[in-house]
Each structure stands twice: as structure tokens, then as C-alpha cells.
N, CA, C and O of each residue as an XYZ file, in Angstrom:
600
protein
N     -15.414     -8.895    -24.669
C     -15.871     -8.405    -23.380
C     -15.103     -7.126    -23.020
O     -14.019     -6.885    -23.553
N     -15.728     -6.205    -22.009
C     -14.906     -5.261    -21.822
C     -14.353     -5.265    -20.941
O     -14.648     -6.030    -20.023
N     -13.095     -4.213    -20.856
C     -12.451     -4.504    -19.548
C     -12.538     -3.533    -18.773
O     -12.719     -2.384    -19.176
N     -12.410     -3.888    -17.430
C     -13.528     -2.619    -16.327
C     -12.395     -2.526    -15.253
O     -11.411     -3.260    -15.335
N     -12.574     -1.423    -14.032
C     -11.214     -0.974    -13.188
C     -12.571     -1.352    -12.202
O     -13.762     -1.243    -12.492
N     -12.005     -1.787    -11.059
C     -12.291     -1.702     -9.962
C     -11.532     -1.740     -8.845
O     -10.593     -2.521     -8.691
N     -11.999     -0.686     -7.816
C     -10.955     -0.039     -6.807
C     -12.129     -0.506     -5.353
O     -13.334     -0.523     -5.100
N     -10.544     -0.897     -4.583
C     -11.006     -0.690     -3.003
C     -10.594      0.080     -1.934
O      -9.455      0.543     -1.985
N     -11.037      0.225     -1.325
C     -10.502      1.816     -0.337
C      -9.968      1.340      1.123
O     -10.861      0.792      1.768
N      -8.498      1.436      1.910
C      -8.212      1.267      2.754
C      -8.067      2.286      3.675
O      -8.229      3.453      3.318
N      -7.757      1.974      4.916
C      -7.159      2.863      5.841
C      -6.330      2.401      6.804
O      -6.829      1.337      7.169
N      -5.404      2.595      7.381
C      -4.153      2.299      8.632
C      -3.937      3.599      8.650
O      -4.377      4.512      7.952
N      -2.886      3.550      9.921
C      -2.630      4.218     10.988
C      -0.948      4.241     10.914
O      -0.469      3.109     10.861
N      -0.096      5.203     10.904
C       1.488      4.634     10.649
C       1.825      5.363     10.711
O       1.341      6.338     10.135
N       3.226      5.445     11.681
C       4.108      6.713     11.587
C       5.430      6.811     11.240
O       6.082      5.795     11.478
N       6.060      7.790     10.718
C       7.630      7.863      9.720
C       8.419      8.809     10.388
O       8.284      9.782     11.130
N       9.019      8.359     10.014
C      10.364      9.714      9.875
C      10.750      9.837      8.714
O      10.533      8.898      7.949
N      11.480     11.097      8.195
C      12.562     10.715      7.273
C      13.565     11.407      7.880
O      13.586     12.419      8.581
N      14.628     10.444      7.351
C      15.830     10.752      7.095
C      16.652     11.436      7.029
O      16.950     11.277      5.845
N      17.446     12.275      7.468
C      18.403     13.794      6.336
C      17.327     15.026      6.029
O      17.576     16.186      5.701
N      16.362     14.535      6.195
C      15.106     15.452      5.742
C      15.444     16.952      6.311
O      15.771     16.889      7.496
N      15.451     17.951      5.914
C      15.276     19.500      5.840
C      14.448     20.234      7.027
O      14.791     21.185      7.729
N      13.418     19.592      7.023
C      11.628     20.006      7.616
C      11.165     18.802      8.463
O      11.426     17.600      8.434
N      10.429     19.536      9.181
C       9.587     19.063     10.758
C       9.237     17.355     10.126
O       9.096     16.445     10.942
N       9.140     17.121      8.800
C       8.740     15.561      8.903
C      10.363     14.948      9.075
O      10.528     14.009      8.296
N      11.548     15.241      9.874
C      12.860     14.535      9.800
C      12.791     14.246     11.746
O      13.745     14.154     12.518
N      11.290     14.168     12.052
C      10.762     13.882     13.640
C       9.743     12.468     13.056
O       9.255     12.207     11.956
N       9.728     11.822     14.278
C       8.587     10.942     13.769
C       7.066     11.590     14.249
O       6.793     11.941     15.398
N       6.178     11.652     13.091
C       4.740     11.912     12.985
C       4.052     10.935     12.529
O       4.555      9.841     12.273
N       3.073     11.158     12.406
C       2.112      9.520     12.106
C       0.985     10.513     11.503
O       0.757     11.676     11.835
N       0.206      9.548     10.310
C      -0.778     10.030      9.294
C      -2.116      8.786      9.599
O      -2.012      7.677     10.121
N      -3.274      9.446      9.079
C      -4.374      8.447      8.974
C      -3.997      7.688      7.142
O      -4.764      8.275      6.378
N      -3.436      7.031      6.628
C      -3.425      6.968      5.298
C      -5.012      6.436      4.984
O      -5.729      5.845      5.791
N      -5.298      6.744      3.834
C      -6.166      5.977      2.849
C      -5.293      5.530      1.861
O      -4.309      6.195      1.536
N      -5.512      4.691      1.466
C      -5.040      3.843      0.492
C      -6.261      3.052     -0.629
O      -7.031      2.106     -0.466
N      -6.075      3.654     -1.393
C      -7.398      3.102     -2.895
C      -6.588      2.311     -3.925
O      -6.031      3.064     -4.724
N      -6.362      1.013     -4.134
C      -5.805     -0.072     -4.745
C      -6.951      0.141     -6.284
O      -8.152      0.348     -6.109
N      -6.503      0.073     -7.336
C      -7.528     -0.184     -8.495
C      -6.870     -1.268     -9.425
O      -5.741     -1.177     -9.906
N      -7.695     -2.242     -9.592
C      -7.329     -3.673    -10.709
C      -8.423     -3.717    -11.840
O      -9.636     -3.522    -11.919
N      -7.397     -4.069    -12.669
C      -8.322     -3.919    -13.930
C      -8.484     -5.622    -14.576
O      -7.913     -6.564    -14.026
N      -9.122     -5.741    -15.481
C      -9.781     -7.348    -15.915
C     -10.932     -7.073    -16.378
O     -11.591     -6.039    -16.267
N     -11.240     -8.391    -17.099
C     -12.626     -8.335    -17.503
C     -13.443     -9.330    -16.840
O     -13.140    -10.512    -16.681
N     -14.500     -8.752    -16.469
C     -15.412     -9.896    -15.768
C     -15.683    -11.267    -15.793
O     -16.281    -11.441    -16.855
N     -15.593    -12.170    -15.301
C     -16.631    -13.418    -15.175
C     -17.103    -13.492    -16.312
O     -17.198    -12.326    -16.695
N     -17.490    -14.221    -17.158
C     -18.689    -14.195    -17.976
C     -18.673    -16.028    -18.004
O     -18.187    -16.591    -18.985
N     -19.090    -16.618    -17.157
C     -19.976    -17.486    -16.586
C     -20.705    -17.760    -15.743
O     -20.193    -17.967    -14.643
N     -22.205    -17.885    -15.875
C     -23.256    -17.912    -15.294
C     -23.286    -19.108    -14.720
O     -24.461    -19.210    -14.368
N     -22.635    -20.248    -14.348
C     -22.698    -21.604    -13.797
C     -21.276    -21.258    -12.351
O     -20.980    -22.095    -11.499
N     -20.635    -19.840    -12.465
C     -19.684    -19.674    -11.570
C     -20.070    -18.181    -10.834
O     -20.337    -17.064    -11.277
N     -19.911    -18.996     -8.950
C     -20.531    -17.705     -8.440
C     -20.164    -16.407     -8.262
O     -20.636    -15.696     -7.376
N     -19.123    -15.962     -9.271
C     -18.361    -14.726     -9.231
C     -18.808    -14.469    -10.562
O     -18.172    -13.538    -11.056
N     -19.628    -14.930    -11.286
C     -19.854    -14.197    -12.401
C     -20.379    -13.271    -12.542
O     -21.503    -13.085    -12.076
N     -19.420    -11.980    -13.559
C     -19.824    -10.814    -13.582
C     -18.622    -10.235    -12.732
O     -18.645     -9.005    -12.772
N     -17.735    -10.661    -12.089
C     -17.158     -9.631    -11.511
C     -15.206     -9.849    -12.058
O     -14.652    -10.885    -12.426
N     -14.875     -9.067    -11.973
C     -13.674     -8.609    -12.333
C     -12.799     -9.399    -11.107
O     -12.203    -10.443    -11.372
N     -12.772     -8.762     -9.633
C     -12.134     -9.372     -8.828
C     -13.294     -9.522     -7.650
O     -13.974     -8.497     -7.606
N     -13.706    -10.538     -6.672
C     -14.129    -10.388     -5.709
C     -13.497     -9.427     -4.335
O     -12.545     -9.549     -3.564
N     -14.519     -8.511     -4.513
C     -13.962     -7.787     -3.244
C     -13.326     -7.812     -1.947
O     -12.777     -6.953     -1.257
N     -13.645     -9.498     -1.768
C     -13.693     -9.908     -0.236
C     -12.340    -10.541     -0.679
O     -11.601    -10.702      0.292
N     -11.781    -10.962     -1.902
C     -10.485    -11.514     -2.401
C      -8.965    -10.492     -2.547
O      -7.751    -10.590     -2.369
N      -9.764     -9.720     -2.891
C      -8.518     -8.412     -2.951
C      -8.588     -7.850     -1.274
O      -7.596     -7.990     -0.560
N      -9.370     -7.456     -0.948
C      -9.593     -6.906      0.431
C      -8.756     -7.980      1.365
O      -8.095     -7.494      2.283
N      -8.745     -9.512      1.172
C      -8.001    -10.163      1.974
C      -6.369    -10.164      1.503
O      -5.501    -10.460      2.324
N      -6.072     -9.841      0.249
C      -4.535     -9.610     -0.083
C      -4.418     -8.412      0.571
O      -3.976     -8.479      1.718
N      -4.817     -6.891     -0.043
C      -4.410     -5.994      0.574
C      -4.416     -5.831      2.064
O      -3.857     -4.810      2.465
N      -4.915     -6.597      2.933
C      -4.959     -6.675      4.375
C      -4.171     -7.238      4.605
O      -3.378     -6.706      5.382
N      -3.778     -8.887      4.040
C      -2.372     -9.307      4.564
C      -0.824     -8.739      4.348
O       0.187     -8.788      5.049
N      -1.089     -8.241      3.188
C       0.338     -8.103      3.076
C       1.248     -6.381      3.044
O       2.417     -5.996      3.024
N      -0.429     -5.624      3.057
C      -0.037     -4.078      3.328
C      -0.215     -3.327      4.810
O       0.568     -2.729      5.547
N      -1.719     -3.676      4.882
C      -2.323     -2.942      6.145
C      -2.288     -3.701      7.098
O      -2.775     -3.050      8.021
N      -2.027     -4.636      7.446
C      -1.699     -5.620      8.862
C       0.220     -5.475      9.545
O       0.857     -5.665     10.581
N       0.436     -4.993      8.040
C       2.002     -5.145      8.205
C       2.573     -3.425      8.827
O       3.429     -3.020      9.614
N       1.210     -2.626      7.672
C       1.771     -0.855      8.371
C       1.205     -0.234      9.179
O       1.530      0.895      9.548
N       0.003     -1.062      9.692
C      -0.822     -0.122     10.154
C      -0.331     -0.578     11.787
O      -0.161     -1.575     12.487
N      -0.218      1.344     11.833
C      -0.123      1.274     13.619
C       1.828      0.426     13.861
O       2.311     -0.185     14.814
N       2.278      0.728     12.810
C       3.885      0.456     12.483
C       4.657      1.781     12.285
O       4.085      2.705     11.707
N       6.056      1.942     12.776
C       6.700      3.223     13.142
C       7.679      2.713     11.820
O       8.392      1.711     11.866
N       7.552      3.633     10.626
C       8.288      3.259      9.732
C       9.343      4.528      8.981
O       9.123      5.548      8.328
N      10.786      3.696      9.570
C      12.024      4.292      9.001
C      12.551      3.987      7.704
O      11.973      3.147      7.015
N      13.727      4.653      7.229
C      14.584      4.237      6.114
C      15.799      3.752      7.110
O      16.134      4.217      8.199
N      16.389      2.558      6.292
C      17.249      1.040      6.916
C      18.582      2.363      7.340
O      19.226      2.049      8.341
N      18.998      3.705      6.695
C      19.753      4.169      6.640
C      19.964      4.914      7.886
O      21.078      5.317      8.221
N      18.514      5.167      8.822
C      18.372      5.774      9.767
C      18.629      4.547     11.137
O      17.966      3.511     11.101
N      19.425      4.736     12.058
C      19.651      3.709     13.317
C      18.441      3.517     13.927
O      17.892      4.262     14.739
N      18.074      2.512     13.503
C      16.835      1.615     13.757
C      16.551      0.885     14.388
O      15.430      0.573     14.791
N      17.934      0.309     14.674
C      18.313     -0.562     15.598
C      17.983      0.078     16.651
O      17.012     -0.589     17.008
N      18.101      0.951     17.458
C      17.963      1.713     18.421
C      16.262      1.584     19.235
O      16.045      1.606     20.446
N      15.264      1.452     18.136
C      14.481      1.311     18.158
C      13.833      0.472     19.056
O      13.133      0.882     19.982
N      14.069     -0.789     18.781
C      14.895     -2.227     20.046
C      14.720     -2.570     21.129
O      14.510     -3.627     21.723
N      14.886     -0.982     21.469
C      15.460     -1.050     22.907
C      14.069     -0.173     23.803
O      13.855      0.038     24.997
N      13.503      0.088     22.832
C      12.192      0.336     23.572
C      10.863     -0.120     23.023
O      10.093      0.455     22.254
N      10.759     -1.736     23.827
C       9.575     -2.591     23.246
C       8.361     -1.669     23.153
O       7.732     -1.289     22.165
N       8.162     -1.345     24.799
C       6.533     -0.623     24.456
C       6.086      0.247     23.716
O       4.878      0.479     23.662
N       7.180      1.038     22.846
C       6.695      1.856     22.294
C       6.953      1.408     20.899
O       6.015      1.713     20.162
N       7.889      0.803     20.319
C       8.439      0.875     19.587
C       8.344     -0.908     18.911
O       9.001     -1.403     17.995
N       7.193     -1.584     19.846
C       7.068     -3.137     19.440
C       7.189     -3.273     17.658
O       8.038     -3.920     17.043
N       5.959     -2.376     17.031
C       6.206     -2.677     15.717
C       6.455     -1.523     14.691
O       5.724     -0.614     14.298
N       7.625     -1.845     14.423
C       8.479     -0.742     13.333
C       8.797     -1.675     12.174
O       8.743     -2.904     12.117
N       9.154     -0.741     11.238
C       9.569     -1.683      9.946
C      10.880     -0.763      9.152
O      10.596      0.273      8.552
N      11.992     -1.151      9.208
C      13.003     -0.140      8.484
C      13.458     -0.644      7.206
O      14.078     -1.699      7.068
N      13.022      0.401      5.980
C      12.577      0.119      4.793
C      13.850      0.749      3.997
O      14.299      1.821      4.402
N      14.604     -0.070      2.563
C      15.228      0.257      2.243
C      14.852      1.452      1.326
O      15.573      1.458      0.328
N      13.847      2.583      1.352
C      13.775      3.421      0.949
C      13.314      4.348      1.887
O      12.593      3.969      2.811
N      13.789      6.034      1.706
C      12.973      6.781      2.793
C      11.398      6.760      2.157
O      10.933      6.789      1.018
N      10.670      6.673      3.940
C       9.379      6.092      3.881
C       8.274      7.198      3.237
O       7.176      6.966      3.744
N       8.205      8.373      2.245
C       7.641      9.327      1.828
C       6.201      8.299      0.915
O       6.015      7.121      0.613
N       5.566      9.429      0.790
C       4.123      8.637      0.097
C       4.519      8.525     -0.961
O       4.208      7.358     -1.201
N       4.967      8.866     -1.759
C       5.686      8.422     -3.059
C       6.723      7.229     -3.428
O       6.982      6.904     -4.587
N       7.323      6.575     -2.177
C       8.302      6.002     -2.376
C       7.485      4.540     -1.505
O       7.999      3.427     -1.399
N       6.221      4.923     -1.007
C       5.553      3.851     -0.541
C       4.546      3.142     -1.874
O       4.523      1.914     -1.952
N       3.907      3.803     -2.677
C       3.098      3.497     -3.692
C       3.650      2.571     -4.737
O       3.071      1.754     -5.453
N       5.084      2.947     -4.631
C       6.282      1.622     -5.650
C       6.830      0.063     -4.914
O       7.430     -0.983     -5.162
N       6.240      0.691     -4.026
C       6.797     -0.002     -2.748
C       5.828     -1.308     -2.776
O       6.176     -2.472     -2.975
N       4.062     -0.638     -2.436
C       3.290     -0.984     -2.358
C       2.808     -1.677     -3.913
O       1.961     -2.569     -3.862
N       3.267     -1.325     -5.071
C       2.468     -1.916     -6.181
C       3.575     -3.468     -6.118
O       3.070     -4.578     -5.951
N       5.583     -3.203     -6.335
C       5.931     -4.487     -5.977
C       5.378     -5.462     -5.242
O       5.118     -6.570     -5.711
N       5.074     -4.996     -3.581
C       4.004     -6.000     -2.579
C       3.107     -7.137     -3.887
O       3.314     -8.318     -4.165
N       1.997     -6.045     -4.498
C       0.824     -6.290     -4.742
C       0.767     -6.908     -6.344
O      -0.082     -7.797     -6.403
N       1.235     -6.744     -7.242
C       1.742     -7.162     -8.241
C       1.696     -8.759     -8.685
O       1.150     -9.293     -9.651
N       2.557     -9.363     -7.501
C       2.963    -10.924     -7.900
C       1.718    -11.710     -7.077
O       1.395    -12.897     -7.135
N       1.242    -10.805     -6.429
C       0.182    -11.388     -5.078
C      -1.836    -11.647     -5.897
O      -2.839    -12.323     -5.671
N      -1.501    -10.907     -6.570
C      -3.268    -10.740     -7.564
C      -3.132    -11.910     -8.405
O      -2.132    -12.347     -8.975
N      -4.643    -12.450     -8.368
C      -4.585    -13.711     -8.964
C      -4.675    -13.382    -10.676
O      -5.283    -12.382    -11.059
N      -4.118    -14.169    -11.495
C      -3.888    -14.095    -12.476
C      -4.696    -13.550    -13.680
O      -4.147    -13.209    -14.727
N      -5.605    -13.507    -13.538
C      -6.880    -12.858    -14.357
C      -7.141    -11.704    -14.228
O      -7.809    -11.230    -15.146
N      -6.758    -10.775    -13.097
C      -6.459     -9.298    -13.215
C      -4.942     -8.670    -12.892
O      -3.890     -9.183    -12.508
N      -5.263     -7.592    -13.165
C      -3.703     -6.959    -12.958
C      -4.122     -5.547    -12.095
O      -5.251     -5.060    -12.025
N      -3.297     -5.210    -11.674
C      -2.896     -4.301    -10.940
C      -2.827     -2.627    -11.991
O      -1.918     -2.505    -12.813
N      -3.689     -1.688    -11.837
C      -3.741     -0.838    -12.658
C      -3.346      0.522    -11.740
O      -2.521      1.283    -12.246
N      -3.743      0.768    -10.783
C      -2.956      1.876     -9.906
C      -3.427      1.368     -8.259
O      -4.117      0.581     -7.612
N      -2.550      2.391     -8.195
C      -2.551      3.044     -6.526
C      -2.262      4.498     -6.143
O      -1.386      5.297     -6.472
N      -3.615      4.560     -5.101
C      -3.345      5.992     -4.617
C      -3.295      5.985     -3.065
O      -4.104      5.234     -2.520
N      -2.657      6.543     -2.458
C      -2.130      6.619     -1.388
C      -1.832      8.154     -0.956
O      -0.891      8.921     -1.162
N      -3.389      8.276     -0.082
C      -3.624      9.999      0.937
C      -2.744      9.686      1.695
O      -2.798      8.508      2.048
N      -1.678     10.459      2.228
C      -1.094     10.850      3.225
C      -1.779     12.001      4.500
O      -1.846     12.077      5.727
N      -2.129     12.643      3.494
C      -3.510     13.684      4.374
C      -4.653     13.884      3.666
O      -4.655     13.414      2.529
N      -5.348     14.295      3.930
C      -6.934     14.597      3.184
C      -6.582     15.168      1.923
O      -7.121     14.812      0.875
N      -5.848     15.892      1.980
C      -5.235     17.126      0.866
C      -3.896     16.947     -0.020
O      -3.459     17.790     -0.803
N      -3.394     15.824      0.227
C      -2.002     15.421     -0.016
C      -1.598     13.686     -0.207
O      -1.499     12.853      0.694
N      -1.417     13.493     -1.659
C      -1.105     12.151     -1.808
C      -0.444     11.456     -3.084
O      -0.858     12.188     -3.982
N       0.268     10.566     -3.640
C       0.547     10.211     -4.475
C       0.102      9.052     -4.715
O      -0.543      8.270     -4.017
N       0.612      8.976     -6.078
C      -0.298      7.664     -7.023
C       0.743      7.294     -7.956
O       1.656      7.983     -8.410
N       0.365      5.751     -8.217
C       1.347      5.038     -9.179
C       0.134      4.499     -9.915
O      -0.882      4.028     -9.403
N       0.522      4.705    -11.714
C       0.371      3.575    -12.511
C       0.646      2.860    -13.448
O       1.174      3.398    -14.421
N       0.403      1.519    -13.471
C       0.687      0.777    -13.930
C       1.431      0.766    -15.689
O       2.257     -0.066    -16.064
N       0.809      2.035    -16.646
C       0.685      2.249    -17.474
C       1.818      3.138    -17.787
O       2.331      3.200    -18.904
N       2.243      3.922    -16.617
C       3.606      4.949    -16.465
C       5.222      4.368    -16.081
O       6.348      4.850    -16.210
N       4.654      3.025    -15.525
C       6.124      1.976    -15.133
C       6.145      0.795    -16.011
O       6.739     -0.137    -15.469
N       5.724      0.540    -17.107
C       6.001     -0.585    -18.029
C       7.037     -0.506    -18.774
O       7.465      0.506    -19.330
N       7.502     -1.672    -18.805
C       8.907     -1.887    -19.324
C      10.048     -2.146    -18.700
O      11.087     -2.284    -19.346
């Protein structure tokens, strides 16, 4: 049988700072992300089971990547643990949901971030083949699977 990629397309809402940073992103700003998850496998091939033919059910991955990425960032003010965060705390209404991450929060350092999340979480018959992650329409990084083995 062959083996086929199939990708789903997200979006949240989230804003960062970094850190020590040089340039205007060392303020907190906030991005629309897209986020496109791709898993690879080979299909179903039983006709007596109602997923046959498909690699992963959409509505199955769509409910991992919702619990454990986009419910958690979206519309979340996200620091590095290194930046006083704590501070944060102290102003519920604005600041109810933040997340301070032991890496600075850059789109690159979220996609490694994001494949660990997603990795142990996919049910066993597919795997995890990339991630891409827009920061802006024009601007984004990607991890795969094939470039971090070993």
C-alpha cells in the first residue's frame, strides 16, 4: 500500500514577547498564526471499517491538535520562563491566560515545541511528518520529521 501525507490547517490568536531581543518584537505583539500539521501513514484498507481509506480521520487529528495546541495558545500572552512572568499575575484582566515557556517564544522555537506536544499524542498508525507554522502571511517556519531523526 502506499503511504500518503495528509495535512490540516489551523488558526489562533497569541501574543509574545521576546526576551533580550534587539528589535520592536522585545514588546509584546500578537500574530494571527496558521498552523498546517502534516501526518503521514497508509490508509485503511478495510472495507468492513468506517475509516477505510483514510490515513488519519480528520475530525481525530483536528480534536488532538485543538486540545493540546490551539485551546492552550490561542488568545494566550506567551513569554520565555527567563523573562519575569510572574509579574504577569498581578494583572488578571489582562493577563488571565499567559503561558511562560522554557524557550524564547519565536516561530521556530514553537514548531519543536509543537511537534514534542504532538508526537506521543497521534495514534499509532501514523506519524507525525511536519509542521508549518505562519507567523505572518509572509513569514514562517517549519519542522520535519525527516531533518530531526535520531
Amino acid at each position: 500500500m502506499a503511504k500518503i501525507r495528509v495535512t490540516k490547517e489551523f488558526s489562533f490568536e497569541m501574543a509574545h514577547a521576546l526576551w533580550n531581543y534587539d528589535g520592536p518584537c522585545k514588546n509584546i505583539h500578537g500574530h494571527s498564526y496558521k498552523l498546517f500539521i502534516t501526518v503521514s501513514g497508509e490508509p485503511l484498507a478495510d472495507q468492513n471499517d468506517p475509516k477505510n481509506g483514510m490515513v488519519i480521520d480528520f475530525g481525530t487529528l483536528k480534536r488532538i491538535v485543538n486540545k493540546h495546541i490551539v485551546s492552550r495558545f490561542d488568545h494566550t500572552v506567551v513569554v520565555c520562563r527567563d523573562a519575569p512572568h510572574h509579574l504577569l499575575k498581578n494583572i488578571d484582566q489582562m493577563f488571565e491566560k499567559y503561558e511562560a515557556t522554557d524557550y524564547q517564544p519565536t516561530c521556530e522555537n514553537m514548531v519543536v515545541a509543537f511537534a514534542e506536544i504532538l508526537k506521543p499524542r497521534l495514534p499509532g498508525e501514523v506519524s507525525l511528518f511536519s509542521i508549518k507554522l505562519h507567523e505572518t502571511e509572509t513569514s514562517f517556519a517549519e519542522w520535519f520529521a525527516s531533518d530531526n531523526a535520531g
